[in-house]
C-alpha positions in Angstrom: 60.4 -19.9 -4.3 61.1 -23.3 -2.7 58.7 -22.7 -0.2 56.0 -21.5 -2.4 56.1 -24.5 -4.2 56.1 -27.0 -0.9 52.6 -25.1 0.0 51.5 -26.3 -3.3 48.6 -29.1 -3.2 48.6 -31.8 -5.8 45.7 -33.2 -7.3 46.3 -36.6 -5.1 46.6 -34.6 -2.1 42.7 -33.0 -2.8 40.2 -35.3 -1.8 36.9 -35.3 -2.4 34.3 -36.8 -0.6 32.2 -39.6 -2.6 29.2 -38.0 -1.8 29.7 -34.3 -2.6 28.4 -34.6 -6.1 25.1 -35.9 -5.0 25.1 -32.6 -2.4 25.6 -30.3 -5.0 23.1 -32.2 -7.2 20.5 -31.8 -4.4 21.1 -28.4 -3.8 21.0 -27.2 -7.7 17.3 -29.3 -7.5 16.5 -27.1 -4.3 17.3 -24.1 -5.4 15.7 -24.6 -8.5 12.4 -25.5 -6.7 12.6 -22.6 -4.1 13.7 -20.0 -6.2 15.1 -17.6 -3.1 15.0 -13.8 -3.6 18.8 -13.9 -2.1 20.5 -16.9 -3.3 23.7 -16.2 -0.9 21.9 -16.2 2.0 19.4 -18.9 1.4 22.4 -21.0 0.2 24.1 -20.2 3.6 21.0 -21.1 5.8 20.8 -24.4 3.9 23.6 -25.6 4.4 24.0 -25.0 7.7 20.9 -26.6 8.6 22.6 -29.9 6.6 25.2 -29.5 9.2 23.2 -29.1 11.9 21.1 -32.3 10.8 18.1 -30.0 10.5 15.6 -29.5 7.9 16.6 -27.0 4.9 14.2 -24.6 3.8 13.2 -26.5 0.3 10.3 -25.9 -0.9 8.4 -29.0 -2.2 7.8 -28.1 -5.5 8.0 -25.3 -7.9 5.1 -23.1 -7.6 4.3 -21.4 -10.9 3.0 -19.1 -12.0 5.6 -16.9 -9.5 3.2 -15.9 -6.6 3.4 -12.4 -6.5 3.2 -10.4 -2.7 5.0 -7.5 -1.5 7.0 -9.6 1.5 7.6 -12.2 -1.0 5.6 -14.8 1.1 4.2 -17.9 -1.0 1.8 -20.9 0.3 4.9 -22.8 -0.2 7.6 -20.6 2.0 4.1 -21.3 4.6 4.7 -25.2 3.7 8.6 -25.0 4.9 7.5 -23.3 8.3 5.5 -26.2 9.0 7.5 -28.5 7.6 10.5 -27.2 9.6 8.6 -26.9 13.2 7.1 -30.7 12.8 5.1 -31.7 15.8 5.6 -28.7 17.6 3.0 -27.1 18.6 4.3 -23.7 20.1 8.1 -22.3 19.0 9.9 -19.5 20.1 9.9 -16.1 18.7 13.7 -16.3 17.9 13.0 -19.5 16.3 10.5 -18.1 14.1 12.3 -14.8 13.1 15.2 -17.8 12.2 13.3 -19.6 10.0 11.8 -16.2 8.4 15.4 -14.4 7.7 16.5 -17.7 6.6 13.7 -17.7 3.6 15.1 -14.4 2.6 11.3 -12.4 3.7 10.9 -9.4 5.2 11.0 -8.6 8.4 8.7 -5.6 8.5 6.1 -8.3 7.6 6.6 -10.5 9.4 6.1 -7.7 12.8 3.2 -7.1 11.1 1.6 -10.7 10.9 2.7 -10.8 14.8 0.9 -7.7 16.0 -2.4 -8.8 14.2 -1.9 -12.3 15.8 -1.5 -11.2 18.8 1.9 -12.6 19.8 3.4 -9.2 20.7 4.5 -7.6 23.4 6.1 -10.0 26.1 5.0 -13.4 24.7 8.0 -15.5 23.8 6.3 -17.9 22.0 4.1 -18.4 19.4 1.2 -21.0 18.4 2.3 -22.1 14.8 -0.6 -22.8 13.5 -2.2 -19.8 14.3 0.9 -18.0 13.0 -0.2 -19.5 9.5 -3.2 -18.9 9.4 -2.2 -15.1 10.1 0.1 -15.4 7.8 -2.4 -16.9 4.7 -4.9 -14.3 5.5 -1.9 -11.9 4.1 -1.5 -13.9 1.1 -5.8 -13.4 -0.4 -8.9 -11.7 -0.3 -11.4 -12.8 1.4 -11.5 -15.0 5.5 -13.2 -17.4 3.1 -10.6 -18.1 0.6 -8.1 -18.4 3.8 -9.5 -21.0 5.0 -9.6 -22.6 1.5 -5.9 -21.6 1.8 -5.2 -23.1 5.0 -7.2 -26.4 3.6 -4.8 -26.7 1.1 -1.7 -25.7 2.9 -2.6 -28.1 6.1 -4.0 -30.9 4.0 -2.3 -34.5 4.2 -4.8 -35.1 0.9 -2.5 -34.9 -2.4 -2.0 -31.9 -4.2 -5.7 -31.5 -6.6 -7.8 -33.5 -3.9 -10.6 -32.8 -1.9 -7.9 -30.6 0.5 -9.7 -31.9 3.9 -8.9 -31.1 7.0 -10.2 -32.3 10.5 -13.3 -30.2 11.5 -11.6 -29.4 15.1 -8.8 -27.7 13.4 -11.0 -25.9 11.5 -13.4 -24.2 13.6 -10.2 -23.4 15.9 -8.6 -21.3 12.9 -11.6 -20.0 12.1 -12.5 -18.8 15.1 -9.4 -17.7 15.8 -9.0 -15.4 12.5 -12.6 -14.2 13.0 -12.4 -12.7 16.4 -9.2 -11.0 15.2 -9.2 -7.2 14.1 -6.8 -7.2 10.6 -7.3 -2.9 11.1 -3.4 -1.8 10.1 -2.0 1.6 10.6 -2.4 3.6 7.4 0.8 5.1 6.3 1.5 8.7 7.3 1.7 11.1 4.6 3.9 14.1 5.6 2.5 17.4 4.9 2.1 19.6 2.4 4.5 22.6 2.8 2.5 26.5 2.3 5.8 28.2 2.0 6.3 30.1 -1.0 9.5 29.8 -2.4 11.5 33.2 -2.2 12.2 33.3 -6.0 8.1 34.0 -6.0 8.0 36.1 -3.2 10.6 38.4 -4.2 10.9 38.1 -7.3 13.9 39.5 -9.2 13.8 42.9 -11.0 14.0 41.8 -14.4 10.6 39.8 -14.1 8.8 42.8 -12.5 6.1 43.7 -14.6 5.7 47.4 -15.7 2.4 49.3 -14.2 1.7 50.3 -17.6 1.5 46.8 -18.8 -1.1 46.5 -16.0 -2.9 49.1 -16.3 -3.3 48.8 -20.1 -4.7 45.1 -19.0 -7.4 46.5 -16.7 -8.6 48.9 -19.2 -9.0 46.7 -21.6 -11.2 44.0 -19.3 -13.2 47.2 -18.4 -13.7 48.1 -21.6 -14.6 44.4 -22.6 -16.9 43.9 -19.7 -18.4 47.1 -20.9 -19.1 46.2 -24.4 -20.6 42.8 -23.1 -23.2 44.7 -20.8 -22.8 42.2 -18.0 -24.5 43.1 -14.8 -22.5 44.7 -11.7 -24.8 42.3 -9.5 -24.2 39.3 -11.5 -20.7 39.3 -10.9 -21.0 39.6 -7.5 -23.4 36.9 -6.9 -21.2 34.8 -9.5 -18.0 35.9 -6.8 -20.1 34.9 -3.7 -20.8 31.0 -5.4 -17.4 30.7 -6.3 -16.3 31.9 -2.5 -19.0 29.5 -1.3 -18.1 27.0 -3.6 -14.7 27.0 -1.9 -15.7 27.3 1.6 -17.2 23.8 0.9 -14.4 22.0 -0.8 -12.2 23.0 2.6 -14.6 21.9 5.1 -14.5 18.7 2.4 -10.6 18.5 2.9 -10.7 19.0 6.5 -13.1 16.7 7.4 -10.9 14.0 5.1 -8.1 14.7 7.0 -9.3 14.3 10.3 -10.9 10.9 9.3 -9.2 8.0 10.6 -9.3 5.6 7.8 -9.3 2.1 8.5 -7.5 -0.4 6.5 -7.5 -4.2 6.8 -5.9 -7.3 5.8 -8.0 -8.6 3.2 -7.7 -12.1 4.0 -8.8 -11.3 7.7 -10.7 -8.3 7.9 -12.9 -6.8 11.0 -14.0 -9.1 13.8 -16.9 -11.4 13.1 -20.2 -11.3 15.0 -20.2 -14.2 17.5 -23.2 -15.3 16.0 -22.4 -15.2 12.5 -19.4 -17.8 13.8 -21.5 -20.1 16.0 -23.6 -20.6 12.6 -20.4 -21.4 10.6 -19.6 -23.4 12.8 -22.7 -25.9 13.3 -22.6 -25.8 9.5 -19.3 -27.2 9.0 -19.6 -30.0 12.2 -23.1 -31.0 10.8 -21.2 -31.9 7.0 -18.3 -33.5 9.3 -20.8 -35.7 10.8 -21.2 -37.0 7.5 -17.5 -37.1 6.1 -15.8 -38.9 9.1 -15.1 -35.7 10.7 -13.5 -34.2 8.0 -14.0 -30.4 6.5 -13.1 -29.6 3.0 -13.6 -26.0 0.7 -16.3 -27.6 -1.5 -17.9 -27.4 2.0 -17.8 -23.9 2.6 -18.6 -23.0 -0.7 -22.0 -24.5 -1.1 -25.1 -21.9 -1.2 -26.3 -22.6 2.3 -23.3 -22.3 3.9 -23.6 -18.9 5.9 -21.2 -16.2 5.2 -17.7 -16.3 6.7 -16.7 -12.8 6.4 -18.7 -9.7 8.0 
């Protein structure tokens, strides 16, 4: 018991640092702000980055309404990428799936954003910008309203303004997302099984049906089909439609079946003509000329500006 009590801390012997309350103030504000699907692990990641004198994934304000998308990405989780990899240019992969896992997003999506990028296979790094823009073309609709997106999200105007951009960066985004192929793999759906169940195929003795209660049955259809004088060669021809009928419907189904359908990103979609870029392009650098250089969405979304997506 003696020793027990000599492991005992008083309250002089616990001391606290001056500045923890202000840590704890600042993380309640962040994790207001961020709202993280796993608060565990985001609170882990932030904190260690404190340690590590890094960055922690914060985002700048509260974005409401919630931004809804099935990998939980948000334009501001995009913000805290960039924010995190200032003035870098390229990062690595490892780096990257870091930053990701630490935001509490899923992986599967994030493999997905680097296969349509193009940063698979043995590349060890990736260009972070372009990563971005791959990654807002997941988060709307149209190429167009991505690079309204990216405006916004790679704007130094404040929140509400004009949202420009230099015209450089934009035609190399741009470019970039319009020669890429946003064509995901559709989702197998396993097949149908034809087996009967053996309850059916054999079925038990008590739900045998009597002959007598079936041929009572077809007498009384003869008899009906008597009484209503239909025609021997109506019924057949009505039989053949119906066989024909059905004939059609499973060439219908096969053909479906073999089709490979093709589903894309919204926000990137099939590759643009090179064409259909060059005149995006001179449209956007000739209203630069007059904006210092600058592009912003009002831009792209006058009359005469030619269409960005296919």
């Amino acid at each position: 018991m003696t020793d027990l009590v000599e492991q005992m801390y008083c309250s002089q012997q616990i001391v606290i640092p001056p500045a923890f309350p202000a840590i704890l103030k600042e993380y309640c504000k962040a994790a207001i702000r961020t709202q993280p699907y796993d608060l565990l692990d985001w609170s882990v990641t932030y904190f260690r980055a404190l340690a590590d004198g890094e960055r922690p994934p914060v985002k700048e304000r509260l974005e409401y309404p919630p931004f809804l998308h099935a990998s939980g990405l948000t334009p501001g989780y995009i913000k805290i990428l960039l924010n995190g990899f200032l003035d870098r240019e390229v990062i690595p992969r490892g780096d990257l799936k870091k930053a990701w896992k630490g935001m509490c997003l899923d992986a599967d999506a994030l493999d997905e954003m680097l296969q349509i990028g193009g940063f698979g296979g043995g590349e060890e790094e990736v260009d972070l910008l372009k990563f971005v823009a791959v990654a807002s073309g997941h988060l709307t609709n149209s190429l167009s309203e991505t690079m309204t997106l990216l405006c916004e999200i790679l704007t130094d105007d404040p929140e509400g303004g004009p949202a420009k951009i230099p015209v450089e960066l934009f035609c190399k985004l741009y470019s970039f997302l319009a020669g890429l192929d946003g064509r995901i793999a559709a989702p197998e759906i396993p097949e149908a099984s034809t087996e009967v169940p053996d309850d059916l195929t054999n079925p038990a003795p008590e739900r045998n049906i009597s002959e007598d209660v079936n041929k009572y049955v077809k007498e009384i259809n003869l008899k009906k089909t008597a009484e209503l004088g239909v025609d021997a060669s109506l019924a057949t021809e009505k039989k053949k439609k119906k066989l024909t009928e059905k004939g059609e419907m499973e060439a219908l189904v096969a053909r479906s079946e073999a089709k490979d359908y093709e589903t894309y990103i919204r926000g990137i979609g099939p590759p643009v003509s090179s064409g259909q870029v060059d005149a995006v392009v001179d449209f956007v650098v000739f209203w630069a000329q007059r904006q210092g250089g600058m592009v912003m969405p009002a831009n792209i979304r006058k009359v005469l500006c030619p269409a960005l997506d296919t």
